[in-house]
VOTOR-857927 format. One record per residue: z, y, x of N, C-alpha, C, O in turn; residue in three letters; residue number from 1. Coordinates in nm, 2 decimals. Each point is the difference from the previous one (the first is absolute). Layout:
% VOTOR-857927
+--------+--------+--------+--------+--------+--------+--------+--------+--------+--------+--------+--------+--------+-----+
|    n_z |    n_y |    n_x |   ca_z |   ca_y |   ca_x |    c_z |    c_y |    c_x |    o_z |    o_y |    o_x | residu | num |
+--------+--------+--------+--------+--------+--------+--------+--------+--------+--------+--------+--------+--------+-----+
|      Z |      Y |      X |      Z |      Y |      X |      Z |      Y |      X |      Z |      Y |      X |    Ala | NUM |
...
+--------+--------+--------+--------+--------+--------+--------+--------+--------+--------+--------+--------+--------+-----+
% end
This chain:
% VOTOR-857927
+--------+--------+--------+--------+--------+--------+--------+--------+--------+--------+--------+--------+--------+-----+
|    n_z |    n_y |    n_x |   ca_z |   ca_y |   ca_x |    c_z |    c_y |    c_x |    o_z |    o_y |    o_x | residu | num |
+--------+--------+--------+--------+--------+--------+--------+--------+--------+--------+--------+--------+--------+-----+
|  -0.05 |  -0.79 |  -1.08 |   0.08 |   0.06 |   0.11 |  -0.06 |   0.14 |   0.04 |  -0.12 |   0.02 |   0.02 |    Unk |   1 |
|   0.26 |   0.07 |  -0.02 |  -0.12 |   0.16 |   0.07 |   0.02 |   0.00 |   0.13 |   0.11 |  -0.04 |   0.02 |    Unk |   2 |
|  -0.18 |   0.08 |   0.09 |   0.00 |   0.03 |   0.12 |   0.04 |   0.12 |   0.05 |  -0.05 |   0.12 |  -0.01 |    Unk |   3 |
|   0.16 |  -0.15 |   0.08 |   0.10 |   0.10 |   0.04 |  -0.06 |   0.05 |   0.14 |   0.00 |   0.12 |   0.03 |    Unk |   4 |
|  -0.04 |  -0.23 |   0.08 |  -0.04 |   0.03 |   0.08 |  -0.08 |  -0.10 |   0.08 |   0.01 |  -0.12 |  -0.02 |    Unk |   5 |
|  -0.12 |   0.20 |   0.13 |  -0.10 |  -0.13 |   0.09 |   0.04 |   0.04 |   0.12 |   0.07 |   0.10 |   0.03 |    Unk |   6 |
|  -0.13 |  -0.18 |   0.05 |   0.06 |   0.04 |   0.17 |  -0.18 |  -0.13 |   0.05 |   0.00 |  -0.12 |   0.00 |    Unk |   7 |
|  -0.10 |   0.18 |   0.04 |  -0.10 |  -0.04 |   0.04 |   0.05 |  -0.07 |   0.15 |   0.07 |   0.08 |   0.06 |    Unk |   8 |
|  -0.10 |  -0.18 |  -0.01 |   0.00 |  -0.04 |   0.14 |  -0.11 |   0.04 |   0.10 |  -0.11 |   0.04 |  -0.03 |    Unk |   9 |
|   0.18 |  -0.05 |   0.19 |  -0.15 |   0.04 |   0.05 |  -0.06 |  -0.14 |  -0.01 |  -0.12 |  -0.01 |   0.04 |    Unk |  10 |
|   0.17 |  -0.07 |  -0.07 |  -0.08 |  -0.14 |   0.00 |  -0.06 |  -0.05 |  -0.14 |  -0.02 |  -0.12 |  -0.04 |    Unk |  11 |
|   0.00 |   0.21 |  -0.01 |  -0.07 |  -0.01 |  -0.12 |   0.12 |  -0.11 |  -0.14 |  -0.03 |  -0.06 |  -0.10 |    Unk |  12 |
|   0.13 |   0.09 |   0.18 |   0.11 |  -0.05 |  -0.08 |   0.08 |   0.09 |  -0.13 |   0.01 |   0.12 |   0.03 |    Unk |  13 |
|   0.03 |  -0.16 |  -0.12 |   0.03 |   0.13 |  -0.09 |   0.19 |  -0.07 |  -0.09 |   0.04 |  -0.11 |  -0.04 |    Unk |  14 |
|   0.03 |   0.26 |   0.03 |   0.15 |  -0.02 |  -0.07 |  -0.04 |   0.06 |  -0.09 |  -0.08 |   0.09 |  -0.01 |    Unk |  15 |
|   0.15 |  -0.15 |  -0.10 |   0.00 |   0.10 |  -0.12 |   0.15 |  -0.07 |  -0.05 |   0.04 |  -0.12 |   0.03 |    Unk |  16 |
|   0.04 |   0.24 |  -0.13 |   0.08 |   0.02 |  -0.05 |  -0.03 |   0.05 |  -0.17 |  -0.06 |   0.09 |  -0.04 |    Unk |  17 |
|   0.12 |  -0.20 |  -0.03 |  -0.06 |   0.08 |  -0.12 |   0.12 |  -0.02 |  -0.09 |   0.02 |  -0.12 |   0.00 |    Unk |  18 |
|   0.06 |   0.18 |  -0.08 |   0.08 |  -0.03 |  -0.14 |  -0.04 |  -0.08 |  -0.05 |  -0.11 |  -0.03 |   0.02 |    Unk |  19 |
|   0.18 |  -0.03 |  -0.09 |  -0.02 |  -0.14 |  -0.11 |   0.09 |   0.05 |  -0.15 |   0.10 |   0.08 |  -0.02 |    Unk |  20 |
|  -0.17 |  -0.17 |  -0.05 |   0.03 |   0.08 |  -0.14 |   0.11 |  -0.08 |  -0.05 |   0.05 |   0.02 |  -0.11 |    Unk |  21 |
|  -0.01 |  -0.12 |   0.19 |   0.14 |  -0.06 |  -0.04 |   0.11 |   0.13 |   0.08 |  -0.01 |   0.03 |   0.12 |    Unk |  22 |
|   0.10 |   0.01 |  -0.20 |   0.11 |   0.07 |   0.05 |   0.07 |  -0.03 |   0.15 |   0.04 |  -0.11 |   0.04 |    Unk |  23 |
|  -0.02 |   0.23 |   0.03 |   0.06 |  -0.02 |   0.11 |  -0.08 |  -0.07 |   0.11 |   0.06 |  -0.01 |   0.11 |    Unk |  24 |
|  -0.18 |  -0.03 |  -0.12 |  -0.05 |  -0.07 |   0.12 |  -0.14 |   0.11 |   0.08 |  -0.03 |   0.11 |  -0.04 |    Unk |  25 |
|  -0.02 |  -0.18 |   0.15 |  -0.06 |   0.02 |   0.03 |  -0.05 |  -0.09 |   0.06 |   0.06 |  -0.10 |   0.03 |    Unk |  26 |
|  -0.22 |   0.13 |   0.01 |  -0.09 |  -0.10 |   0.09 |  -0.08 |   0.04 |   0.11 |  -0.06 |   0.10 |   0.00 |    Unk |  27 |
|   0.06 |  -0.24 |   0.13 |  -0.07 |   0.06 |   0.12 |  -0.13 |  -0.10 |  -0.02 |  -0.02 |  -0.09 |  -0.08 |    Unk |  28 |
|  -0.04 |   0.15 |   0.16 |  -0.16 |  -0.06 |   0.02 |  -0.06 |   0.03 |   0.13 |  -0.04 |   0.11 |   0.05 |    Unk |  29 |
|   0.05 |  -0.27 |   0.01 |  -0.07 |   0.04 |   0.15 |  -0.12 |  -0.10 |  -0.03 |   0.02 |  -0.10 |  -0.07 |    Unk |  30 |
|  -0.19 |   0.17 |   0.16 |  -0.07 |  -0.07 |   0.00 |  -0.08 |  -0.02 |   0.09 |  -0.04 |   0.10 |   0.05 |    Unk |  31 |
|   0.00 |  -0.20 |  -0.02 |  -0.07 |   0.04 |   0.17 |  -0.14 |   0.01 |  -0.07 |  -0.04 |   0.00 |  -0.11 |    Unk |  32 |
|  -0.04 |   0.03 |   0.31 |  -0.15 |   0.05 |  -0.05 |  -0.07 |  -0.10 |  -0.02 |  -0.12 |   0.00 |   0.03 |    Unk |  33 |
|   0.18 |  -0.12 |  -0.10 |  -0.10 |  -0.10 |  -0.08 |  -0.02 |  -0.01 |  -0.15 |  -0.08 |  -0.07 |  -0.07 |    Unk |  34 |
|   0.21 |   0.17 |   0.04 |   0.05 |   0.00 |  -0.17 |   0.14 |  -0.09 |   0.01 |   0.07 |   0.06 |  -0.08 |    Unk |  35 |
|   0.00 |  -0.16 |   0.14 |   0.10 |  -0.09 |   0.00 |   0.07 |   0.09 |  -0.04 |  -0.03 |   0.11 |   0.04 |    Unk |  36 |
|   0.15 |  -0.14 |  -0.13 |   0.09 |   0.08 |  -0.08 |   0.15 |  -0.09 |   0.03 |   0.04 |  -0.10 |   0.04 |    Unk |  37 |
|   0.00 |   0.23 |  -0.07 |   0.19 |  -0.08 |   0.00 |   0.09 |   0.08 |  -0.06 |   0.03 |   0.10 |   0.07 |    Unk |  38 |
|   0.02 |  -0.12 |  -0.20 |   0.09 |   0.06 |  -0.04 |   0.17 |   0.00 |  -0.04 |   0.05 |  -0.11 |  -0.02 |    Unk |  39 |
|   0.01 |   0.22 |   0.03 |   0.12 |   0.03 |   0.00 |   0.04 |   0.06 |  -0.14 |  -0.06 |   0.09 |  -0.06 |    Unk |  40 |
|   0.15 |  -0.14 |   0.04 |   0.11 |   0.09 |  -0.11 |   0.15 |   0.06 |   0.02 |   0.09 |  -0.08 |  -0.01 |    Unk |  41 |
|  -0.05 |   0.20 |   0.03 |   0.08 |   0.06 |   0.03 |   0.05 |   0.08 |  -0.10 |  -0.05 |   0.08 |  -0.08 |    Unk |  42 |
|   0.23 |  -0.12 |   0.11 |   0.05 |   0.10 |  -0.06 |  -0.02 |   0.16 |  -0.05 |  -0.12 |   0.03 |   0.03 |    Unk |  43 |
|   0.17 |   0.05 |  -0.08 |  -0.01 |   0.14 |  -0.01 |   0.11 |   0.05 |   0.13 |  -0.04 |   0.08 |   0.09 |    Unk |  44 |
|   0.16 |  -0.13 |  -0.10 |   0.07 |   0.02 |   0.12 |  -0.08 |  -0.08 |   0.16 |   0.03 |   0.05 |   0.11 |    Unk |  45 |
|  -0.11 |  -0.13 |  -0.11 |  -0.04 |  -0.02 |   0.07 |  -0.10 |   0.08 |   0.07 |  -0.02 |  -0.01 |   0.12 |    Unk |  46 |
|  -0.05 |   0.09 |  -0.21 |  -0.12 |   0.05 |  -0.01 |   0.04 |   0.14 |   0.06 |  -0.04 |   0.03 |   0.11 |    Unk |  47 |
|   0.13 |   0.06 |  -0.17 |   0.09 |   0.08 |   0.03 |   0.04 |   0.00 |   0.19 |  -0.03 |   0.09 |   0.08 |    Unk |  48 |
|   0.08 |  -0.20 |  -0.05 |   0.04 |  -0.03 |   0.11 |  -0.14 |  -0.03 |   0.13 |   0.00 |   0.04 |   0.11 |    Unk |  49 |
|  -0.09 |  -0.09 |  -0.16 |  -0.14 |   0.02 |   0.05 |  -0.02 |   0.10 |   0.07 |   0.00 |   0.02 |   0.12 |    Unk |  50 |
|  -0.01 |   0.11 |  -0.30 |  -0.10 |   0.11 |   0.05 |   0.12 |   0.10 |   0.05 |  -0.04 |   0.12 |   0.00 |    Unk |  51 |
|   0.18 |  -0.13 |   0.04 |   0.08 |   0.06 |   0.08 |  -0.01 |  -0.02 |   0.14 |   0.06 |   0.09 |   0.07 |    Unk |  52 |
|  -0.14 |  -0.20 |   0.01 |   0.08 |  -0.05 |   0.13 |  -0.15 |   0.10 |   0.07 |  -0.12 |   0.00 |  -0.04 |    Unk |  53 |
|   0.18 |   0.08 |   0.15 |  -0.02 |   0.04 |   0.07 |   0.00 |  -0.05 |   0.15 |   0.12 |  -0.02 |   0.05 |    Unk |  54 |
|  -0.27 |  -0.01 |   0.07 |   0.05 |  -0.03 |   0.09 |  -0.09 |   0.02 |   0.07 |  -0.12 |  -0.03 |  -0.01 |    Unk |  55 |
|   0.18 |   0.11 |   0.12 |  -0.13 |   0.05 |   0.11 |  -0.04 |  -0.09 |   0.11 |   0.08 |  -0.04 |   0.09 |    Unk |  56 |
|  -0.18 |   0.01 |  -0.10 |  -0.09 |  -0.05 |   0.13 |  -0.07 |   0.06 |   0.12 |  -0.08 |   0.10 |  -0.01 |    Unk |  57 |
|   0.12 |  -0.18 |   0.13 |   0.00 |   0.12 |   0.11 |  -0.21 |  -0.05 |   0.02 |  -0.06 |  -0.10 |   0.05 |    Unk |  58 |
|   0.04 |   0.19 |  -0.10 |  -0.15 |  -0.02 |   0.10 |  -0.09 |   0.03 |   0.10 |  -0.04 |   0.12 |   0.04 |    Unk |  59 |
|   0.01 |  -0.21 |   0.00 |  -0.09 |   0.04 |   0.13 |  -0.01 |   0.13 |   0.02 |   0.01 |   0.04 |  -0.11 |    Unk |  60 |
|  -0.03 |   0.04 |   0.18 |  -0.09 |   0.12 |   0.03 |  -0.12 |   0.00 |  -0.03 |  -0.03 |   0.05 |  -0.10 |    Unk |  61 |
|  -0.06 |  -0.10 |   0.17 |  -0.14 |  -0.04 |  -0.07 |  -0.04 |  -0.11 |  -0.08 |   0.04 |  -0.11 |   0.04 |    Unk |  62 |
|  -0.10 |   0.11 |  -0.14 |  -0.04 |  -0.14 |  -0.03 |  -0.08 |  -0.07 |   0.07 |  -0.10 |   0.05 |   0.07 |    Unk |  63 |
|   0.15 |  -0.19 |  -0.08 |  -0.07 |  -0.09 |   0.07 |  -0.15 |  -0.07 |  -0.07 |   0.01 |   0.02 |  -0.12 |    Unk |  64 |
|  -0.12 |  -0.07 |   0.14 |  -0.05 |  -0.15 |  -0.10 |   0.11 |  -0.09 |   0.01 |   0.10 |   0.01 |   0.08 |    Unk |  65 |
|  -0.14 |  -0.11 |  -0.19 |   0.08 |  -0.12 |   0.02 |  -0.10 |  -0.15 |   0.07 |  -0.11 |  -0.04 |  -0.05 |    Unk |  66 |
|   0.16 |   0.01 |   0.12 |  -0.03 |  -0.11 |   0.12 |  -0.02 |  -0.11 |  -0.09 |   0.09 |  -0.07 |  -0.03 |    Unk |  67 |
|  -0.18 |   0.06 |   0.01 |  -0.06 |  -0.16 |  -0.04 |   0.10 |  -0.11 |   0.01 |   0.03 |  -0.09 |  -0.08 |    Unk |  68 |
|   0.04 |   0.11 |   0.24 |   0.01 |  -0.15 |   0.10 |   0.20 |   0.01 |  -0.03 |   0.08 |  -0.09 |   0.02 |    Unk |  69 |
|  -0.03 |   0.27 |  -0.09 |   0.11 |   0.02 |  -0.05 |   0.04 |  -0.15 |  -0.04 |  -0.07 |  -0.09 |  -0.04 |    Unk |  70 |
|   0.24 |   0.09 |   0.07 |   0.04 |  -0.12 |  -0.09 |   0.05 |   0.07 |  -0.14 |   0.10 |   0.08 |   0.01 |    Unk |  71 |
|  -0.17 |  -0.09 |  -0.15 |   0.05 |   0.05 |  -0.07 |   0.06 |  -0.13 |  -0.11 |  -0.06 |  -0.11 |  -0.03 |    Unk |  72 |
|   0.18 |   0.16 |  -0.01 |   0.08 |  -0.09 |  -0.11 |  -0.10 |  -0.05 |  -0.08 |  -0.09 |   0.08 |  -0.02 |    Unk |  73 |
|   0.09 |  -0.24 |  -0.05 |  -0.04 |  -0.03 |  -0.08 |  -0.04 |   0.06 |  -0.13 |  -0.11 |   0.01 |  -0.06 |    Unk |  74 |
|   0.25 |   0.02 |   0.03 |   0.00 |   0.05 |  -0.14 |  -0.09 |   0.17 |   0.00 |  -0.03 |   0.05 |  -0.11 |    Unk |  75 |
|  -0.01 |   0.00 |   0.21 |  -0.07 |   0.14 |  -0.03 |  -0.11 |   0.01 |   0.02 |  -0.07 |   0.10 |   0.01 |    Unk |  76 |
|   0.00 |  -0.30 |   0.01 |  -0.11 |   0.00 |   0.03 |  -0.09 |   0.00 |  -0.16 |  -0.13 |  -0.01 |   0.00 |    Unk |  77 |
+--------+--------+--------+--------+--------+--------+--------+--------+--------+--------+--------+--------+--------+-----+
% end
């Protein structure tokens, strides 16, 4: 697989995007900061449709820390 693209976390979490050598596909790769892996296989149209979506997030004025005591979602723990 070649590596099209990485996206580092601030949580020591990491994306990667890479081609696959079977036609038309592609693949995702998320991993947390333990190594745990999870992979995806996507279309070329899907892949396409991905790296098209644009979407702005309104942020803070200042950055905050993040609160320990935060309720944060399971899944982004």
């Amino acid at each position: 697989m070649r590596k099209i693209f990485q996206i580092d976390g601030l949580d020591g979490s990491v994306l990667s995007v890479g081609e696959r050598v079977q036609p038309q596909q592609a693949a995702i790769c998320i991993s947390n900061s333990d190594g745990k892996e999870i992979h995806m296989l996507i279309s070329y149209e899907s892949f396409r449709e991905l790296c098209s979506i644009a979407y702005d997030i309104h942020w803070a004025q200042e950055p905050r820390p993040v609160n320990e005591d935060e309720d944060i979602p399971e899944v982004f723990r």
